[in-house]
PDB file with one MODEL, atoms N, CA, C and O in Angstrom:
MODEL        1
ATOM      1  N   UNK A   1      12.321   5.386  -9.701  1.00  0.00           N
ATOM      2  CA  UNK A   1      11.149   4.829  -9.047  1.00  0.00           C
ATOM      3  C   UNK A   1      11.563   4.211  -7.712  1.00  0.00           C
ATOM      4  O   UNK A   1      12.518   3.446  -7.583  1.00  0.00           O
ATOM      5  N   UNK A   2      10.776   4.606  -6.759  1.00  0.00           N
ATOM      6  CA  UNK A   2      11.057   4.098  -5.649  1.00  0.00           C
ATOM      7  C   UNK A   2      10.060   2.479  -4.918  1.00  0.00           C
ATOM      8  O   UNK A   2       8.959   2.069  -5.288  1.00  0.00           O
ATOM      9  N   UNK A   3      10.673   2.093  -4.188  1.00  0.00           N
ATOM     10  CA  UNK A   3       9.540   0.533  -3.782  1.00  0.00           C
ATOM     11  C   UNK A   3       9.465   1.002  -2.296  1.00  0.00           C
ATOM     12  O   UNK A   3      10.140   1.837  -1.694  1.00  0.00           O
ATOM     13  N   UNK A   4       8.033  -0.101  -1.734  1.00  0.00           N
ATOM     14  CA  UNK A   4       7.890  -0.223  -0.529  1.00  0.00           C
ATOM     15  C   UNK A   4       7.089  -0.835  -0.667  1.00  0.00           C
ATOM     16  O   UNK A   4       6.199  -0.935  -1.512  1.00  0.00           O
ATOM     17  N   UNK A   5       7.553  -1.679   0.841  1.00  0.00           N
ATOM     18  CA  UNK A   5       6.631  -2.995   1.096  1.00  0.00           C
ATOM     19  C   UNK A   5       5.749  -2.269   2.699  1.00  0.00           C
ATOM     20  O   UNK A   5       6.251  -1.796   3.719  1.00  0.00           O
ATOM     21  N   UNK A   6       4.655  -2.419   2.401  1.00  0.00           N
ATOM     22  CA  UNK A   6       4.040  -2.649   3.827  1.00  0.00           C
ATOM     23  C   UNK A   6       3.057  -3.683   4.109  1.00  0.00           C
ATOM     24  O   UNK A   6       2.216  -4.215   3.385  1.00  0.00           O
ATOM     25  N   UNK A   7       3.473  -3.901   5.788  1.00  0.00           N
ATOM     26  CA  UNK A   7       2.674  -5.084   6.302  1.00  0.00           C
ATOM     27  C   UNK A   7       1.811  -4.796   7.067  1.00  0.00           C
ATOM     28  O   UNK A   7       1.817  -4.073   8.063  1.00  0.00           O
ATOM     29  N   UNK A   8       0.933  -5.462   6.523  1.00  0.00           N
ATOM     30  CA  UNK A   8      -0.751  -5.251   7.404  1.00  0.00           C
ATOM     31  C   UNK A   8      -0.984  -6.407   8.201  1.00  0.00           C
ATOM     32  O   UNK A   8      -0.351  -7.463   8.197  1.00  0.00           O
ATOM     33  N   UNK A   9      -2.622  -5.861   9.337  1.00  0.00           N
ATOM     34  CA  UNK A   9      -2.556  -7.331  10.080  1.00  0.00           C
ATOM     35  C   UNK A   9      -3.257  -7.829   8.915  1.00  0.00           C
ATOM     36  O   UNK A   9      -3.610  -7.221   7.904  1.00  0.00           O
ATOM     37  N   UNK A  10      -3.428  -9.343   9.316  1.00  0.00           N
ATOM     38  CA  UNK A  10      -3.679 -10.441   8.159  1.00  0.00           C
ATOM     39  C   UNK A  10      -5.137  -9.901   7.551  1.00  0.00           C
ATOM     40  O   UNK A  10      -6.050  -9.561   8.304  1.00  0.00           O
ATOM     41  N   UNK A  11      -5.236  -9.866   6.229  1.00  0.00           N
ATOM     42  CA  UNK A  11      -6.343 -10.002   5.458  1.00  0.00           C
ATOM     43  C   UNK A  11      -7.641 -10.891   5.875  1.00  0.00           C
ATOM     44  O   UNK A  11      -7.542 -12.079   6.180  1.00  0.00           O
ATOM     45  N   UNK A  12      -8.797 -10.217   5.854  1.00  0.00           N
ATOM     46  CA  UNK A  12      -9.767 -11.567   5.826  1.00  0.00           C
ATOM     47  C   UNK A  12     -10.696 -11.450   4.935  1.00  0.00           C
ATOM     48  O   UNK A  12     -11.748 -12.086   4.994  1.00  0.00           O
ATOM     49  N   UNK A  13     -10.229 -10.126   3.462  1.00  0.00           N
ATOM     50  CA  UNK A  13     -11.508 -10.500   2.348  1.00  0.00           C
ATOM     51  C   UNK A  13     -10.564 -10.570   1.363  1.00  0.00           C
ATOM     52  O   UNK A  13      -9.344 -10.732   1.322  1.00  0.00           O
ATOM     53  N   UNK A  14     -11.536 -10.389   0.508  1.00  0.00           N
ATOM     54  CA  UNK A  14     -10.736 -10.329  -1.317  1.00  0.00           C
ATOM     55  C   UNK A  14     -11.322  -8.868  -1.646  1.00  0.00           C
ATOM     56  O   UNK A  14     -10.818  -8.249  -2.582  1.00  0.00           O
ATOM     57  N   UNK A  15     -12.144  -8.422  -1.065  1.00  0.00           N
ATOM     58  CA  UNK A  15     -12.733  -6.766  -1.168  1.00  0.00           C
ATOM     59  C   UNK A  15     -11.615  -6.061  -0.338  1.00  0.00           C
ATOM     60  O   UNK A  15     -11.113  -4.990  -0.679  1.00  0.00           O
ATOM     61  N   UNK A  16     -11.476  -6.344   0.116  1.00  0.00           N
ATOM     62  CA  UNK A  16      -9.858  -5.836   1.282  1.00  0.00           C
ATOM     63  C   UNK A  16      -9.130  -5.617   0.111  1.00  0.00           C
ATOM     64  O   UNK A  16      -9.143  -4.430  -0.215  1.00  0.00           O
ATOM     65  N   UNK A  17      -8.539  -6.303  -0.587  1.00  0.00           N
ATOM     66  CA  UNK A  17      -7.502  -5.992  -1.560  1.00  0.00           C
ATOM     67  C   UNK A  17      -8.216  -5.210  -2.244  1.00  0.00           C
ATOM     68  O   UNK A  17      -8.111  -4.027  -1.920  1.00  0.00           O
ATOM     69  N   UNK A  18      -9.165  -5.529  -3.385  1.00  0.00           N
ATOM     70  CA  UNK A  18      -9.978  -4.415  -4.250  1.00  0.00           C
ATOM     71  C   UNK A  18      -9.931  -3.100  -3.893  1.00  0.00           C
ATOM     72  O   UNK A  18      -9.997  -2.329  -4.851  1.00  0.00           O
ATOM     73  N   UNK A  19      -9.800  -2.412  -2.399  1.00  0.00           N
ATOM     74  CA  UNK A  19     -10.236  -1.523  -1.761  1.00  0.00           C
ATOM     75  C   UNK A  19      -9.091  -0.535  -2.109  1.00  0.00           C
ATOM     76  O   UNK A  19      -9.127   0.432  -2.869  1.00  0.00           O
ATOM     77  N   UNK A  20      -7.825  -1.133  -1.188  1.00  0.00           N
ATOM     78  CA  UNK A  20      -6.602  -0.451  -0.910  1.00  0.00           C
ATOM     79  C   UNK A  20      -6.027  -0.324  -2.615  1.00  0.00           C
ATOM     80  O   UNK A  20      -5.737   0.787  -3.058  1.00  0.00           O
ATOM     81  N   UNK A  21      -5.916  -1.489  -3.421  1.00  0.00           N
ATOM     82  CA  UNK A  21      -5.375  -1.422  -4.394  1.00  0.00           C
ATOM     83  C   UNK A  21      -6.057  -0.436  -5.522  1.00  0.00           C
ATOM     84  O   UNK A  21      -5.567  -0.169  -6.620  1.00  0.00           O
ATOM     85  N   UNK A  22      -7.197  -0.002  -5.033  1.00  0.00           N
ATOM     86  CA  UNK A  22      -8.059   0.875  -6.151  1.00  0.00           C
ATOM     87  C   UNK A  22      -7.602   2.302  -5.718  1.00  0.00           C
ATOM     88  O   UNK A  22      -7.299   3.182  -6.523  1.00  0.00           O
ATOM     89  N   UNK A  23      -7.580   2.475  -4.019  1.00  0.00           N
ATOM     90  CA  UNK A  23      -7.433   3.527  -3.650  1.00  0.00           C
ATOM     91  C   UNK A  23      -5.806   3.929  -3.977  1.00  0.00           C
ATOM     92  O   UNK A  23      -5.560   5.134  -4.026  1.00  0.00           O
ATOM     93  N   UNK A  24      -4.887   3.141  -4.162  1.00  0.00           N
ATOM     94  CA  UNK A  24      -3.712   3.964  -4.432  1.00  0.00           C
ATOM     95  C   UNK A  24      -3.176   3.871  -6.018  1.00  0.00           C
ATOM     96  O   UNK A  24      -2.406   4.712  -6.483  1.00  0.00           O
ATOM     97  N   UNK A  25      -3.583   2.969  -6.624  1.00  0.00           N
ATOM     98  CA  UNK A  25      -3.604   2.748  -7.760  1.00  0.00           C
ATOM     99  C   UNK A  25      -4.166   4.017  -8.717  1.00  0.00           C
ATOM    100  O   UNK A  25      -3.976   4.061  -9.932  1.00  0.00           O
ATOM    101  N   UNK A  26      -4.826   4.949  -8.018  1.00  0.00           N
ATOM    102  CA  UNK A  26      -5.987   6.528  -8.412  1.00  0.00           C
ATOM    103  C   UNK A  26      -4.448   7.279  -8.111  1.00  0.00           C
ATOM    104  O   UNK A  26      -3.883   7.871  -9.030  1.00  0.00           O
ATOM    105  N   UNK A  27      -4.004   7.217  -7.111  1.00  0.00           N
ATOM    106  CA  UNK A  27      -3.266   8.227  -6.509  1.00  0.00           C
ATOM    107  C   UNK A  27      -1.968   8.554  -7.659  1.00  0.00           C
ATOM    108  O   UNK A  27      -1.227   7.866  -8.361  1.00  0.00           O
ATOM    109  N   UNK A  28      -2.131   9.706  -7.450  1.00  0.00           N
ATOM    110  CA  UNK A  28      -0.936  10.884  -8.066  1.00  0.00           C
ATOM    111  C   UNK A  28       0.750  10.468  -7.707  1.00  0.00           C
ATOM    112  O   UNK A  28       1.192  10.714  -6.585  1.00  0.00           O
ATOM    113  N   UNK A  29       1.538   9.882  -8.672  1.00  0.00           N
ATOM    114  CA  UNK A  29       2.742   9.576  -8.081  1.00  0.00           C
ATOM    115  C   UNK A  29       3.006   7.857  -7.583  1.00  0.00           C
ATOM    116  O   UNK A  29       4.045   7.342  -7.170  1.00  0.00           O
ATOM    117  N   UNK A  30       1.903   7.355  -7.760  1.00  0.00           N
ATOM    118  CA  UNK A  30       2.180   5.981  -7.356  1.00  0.00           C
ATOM    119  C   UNK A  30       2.188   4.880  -8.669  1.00  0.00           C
ATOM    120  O   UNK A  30       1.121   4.647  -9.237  1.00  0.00           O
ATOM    121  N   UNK A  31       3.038   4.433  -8.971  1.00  0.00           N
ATOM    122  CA  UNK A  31       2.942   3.262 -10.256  1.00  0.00           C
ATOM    123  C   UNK A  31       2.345   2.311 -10.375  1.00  0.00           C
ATOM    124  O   UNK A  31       1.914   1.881 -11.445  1.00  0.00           O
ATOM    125  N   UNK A  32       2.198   1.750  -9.161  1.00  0.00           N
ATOM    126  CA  UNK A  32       1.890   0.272  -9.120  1.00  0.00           C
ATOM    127  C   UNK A  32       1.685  -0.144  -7.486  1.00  0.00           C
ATOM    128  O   UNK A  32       2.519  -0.053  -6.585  1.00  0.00           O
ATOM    129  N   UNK A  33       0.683  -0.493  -7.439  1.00  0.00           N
ATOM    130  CA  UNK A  33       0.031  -1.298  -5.870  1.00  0.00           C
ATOM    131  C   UNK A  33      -0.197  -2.624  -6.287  1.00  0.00           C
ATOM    132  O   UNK A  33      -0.740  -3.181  -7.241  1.00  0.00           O
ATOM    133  N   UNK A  34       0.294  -2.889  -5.436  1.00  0.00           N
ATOM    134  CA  UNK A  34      -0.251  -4.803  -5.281  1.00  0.00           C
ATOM    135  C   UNK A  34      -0.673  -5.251  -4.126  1.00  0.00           C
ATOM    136  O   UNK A  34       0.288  -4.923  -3.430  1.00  0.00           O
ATOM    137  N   UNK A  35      -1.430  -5.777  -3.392  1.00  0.00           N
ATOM    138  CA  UNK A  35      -1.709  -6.529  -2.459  1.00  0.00           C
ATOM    139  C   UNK A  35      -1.387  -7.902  -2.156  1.00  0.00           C
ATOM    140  O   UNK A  35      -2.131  -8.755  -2.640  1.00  0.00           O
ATOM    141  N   UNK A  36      -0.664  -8.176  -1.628  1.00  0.00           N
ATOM    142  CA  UNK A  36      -0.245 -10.137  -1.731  1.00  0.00           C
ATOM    143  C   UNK A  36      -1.160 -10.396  -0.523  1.00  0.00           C
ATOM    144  O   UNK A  36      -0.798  -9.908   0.548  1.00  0.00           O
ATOM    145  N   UNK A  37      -2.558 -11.263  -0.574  1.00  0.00           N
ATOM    146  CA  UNK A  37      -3.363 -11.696   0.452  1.00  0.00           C
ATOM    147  C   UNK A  37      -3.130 -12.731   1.002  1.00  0.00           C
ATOM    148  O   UNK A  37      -4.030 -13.439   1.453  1.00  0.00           O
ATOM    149  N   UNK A  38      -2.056 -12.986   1.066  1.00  0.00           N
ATOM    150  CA  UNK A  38      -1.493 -14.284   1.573  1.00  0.00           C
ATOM    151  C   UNK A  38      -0.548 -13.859   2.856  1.00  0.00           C
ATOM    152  O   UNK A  38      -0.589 -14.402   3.960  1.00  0.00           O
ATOM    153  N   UNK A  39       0.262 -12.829   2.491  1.00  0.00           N
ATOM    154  CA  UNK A  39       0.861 -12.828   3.468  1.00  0.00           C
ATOM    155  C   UNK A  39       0.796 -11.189   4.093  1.00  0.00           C
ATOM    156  O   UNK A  39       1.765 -10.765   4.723  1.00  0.00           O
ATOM    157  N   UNK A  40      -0.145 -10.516   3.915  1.00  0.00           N
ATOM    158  CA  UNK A  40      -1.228  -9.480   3.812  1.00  0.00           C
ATOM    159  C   UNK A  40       0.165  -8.639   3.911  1.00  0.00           C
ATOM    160  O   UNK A  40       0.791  -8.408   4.946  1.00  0.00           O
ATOM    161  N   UNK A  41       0.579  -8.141   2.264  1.00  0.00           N
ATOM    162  CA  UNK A  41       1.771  -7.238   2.170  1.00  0.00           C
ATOM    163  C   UNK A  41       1.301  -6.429   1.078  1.00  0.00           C
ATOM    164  O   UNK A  41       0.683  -6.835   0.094  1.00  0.00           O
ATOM    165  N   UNK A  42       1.728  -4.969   1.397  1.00  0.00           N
ATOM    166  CA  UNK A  42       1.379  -4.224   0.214  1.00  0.00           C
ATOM    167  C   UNK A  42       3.032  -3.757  -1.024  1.00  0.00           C
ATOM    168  O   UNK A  42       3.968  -3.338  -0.342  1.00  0.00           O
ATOM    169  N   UNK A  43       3.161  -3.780  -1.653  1.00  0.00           N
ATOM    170  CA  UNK A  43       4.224  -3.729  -2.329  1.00  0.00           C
ATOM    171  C   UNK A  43       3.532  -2.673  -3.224  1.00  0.00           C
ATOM    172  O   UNK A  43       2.562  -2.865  -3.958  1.00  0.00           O
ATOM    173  N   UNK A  44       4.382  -1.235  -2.974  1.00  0.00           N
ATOM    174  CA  UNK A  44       4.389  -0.586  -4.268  1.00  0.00           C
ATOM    175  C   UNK A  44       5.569   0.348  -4.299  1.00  0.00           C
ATOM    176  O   UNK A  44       6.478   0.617  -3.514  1.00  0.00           O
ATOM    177  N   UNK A  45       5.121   0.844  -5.810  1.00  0.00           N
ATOM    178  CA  UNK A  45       6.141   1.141  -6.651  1.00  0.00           C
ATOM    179  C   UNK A  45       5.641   2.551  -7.184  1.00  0.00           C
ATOM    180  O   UNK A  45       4.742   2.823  -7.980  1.00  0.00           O
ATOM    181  N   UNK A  46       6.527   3.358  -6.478  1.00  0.00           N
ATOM    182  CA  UNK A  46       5.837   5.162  -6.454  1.00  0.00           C
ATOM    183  C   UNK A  46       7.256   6.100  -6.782  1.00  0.00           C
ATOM    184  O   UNK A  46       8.406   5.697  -6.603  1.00  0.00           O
ATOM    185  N   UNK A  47       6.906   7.300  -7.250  1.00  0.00           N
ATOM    186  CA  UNK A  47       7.794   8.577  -8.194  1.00  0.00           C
ATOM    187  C   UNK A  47       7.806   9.410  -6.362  1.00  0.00           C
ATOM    188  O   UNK A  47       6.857   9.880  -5.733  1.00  0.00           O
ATOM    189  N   UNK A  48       9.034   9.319  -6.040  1.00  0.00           N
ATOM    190  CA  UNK A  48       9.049   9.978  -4.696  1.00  0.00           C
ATOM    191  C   UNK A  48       8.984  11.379  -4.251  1.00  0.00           C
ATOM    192  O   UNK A  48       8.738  11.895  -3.161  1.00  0.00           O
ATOM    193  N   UNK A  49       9.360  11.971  -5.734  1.00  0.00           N
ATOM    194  CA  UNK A  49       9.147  13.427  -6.212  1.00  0.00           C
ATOM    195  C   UNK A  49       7.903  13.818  -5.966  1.00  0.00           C
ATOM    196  O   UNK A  49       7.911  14.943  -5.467  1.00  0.00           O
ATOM    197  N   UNK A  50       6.545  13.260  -6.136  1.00  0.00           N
ATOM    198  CA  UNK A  50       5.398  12.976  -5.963  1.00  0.00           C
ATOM    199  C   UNK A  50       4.706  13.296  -4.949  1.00  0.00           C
ATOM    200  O   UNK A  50       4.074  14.275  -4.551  1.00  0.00           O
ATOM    201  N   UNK A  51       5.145  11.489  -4.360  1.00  0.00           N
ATOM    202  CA  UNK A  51       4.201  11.192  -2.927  1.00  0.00           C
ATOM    203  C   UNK A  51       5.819  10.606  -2.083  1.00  0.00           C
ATOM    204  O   UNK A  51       6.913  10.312  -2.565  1.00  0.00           O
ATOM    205  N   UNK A  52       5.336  10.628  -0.738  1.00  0.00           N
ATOM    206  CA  UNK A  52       6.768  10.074   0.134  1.00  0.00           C
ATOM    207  C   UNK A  52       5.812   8.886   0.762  1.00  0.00           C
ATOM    208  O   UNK A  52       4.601   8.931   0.978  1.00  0.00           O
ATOM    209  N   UNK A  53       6.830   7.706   1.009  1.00  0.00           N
ATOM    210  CA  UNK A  53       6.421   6.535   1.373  1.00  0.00           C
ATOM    211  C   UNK A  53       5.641   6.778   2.567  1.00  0.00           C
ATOM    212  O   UNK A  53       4.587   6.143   2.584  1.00  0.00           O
ATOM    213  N   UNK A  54       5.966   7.883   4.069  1.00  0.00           N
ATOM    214  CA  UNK A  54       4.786   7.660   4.701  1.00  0.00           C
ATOM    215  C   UNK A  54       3.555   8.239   4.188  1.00  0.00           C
ATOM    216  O   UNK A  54       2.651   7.719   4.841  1.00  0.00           O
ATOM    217  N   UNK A  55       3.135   8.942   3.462  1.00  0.00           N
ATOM    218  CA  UNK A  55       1.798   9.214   3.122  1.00  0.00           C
ATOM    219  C   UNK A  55       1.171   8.225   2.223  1.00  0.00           C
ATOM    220  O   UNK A  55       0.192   8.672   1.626  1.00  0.00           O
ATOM    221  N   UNK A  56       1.536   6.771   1.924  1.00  0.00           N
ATOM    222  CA  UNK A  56       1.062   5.547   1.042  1.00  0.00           C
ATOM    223  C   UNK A  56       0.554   5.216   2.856  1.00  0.00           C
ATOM    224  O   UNK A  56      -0.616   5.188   3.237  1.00  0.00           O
ATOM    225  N   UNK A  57       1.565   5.035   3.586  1.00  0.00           N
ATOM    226  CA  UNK A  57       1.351   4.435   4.453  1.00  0.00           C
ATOM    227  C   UNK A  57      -0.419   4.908   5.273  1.00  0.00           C
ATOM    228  O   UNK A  57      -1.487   4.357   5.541  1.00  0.00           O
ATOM    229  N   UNK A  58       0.169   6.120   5.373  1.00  0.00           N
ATOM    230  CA  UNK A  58      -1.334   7.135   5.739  1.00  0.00           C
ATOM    231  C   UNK A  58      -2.655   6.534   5.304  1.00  0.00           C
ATOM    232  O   UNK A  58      -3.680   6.297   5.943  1.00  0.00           O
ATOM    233  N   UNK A  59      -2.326   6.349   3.992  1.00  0.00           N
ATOM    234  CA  UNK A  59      -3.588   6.723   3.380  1.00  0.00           C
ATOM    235  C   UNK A  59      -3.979   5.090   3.774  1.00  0.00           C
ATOM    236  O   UNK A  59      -5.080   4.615   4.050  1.00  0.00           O
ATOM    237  N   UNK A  60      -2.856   4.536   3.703  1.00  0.00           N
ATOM    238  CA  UNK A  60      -3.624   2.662   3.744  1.00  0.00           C
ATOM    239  C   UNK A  60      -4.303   2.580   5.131  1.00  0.00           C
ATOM    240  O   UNK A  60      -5.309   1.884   5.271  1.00  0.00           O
ATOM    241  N   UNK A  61      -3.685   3.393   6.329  1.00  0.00           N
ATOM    242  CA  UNK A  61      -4.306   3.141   7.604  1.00  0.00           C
ATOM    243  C   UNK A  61      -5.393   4.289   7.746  1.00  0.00           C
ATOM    244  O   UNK A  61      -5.490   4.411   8.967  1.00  0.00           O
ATOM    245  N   UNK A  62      -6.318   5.253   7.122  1.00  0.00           N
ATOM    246  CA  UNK A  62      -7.046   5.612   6.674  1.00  0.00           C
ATOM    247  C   UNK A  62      -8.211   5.246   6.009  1.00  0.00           C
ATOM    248  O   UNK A  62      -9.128   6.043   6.202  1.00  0.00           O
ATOM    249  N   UNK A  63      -8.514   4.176   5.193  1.00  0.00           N
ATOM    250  CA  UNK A  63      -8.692   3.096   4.641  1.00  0.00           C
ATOM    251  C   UNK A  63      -9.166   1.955   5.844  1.00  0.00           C
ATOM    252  O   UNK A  63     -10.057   1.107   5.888  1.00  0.00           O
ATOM    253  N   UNK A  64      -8.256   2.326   6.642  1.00  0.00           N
ATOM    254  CA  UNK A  64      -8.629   1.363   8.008  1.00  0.00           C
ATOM    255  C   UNK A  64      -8.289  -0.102   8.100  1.00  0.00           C
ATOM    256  O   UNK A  64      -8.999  -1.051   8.434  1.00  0.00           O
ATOM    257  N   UNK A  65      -6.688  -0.039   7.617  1.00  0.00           N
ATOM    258  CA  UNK A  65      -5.708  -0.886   7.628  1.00  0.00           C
ATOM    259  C   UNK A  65      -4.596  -0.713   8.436  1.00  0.00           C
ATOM    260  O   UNK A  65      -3.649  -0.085   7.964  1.00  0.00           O
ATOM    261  N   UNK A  66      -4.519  -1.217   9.735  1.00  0.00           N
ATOM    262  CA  UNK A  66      -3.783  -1.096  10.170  1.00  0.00           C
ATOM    263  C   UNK A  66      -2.205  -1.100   9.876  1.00  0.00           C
ATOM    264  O   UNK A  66      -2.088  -2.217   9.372  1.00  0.00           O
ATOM    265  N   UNK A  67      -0.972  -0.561   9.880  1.00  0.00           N
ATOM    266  CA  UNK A  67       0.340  -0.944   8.967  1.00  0.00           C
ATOM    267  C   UNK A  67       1.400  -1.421  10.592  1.00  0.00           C
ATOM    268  O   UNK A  67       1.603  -0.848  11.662  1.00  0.00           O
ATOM    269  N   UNK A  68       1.802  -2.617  10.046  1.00  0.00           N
ATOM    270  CA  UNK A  68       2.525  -3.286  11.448  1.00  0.00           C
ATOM    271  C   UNK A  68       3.749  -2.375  10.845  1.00  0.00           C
ATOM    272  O   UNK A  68       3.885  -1.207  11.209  1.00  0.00           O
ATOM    273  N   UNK A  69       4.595  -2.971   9.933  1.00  0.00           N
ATOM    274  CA  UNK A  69       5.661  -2.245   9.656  1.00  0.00           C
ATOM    275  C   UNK A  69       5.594  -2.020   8.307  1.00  0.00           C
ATOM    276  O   UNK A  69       4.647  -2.422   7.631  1.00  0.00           O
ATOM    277  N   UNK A  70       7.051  -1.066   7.606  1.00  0.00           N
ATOM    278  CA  UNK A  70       7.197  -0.878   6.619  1.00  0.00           C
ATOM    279  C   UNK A  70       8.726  -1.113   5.918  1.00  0.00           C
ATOM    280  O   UNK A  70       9.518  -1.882   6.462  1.00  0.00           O
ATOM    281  N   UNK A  71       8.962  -0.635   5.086  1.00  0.00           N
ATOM    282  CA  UNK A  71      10.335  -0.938   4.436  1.00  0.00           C
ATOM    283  C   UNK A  71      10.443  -0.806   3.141  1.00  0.00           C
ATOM    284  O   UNK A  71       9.741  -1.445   2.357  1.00  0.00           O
ATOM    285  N   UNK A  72      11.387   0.087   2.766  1.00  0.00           N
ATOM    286  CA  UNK A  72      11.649   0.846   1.396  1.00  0.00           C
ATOM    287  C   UNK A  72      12.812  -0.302   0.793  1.00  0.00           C
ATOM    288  O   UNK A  72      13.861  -0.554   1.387  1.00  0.00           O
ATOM    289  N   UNK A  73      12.371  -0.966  -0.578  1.00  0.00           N
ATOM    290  CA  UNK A  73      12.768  -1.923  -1.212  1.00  0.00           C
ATOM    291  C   UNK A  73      13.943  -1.178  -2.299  1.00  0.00           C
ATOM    292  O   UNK A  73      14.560  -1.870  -3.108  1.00  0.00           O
TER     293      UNK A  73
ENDMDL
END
């Protein structure tokens, strides 16, 4: 299992999280999404065989989340 953290600009709902975390949480190959709205970070935990960390990234700025940076944990 592979990790990655990505950082968004700052959060300003609690539907913001609901959104992204529903949308990858569906997705094929991904284990686990979390949203930390505090320090507006996405942390997940995906089968790389699957999906590859930039297409999490894709799909979050798709979604219409901007991604400042990223980083494979």
């Amino acid at each position: 299992m592979s990790k990655a953290v990505y950082q968004l600009e700052p959060l300003t709902c609690p539907s913001c999280i609901k959104k992204i975390e529903t949308t990858l949480n569906k997705t094929e190959g991904i284990e686990s999404a979390k949203v930390m709205f505090n320090s507006s970070k996405v942390k997940t935990e995906f089968d790389e065989s699957k999906i590859k960390a930039e297409k999490i990234q894709e799909m979050i700025q798709k979604l219409g989340y901007p991604v400042l940076s990223s980083k494979l944990a």
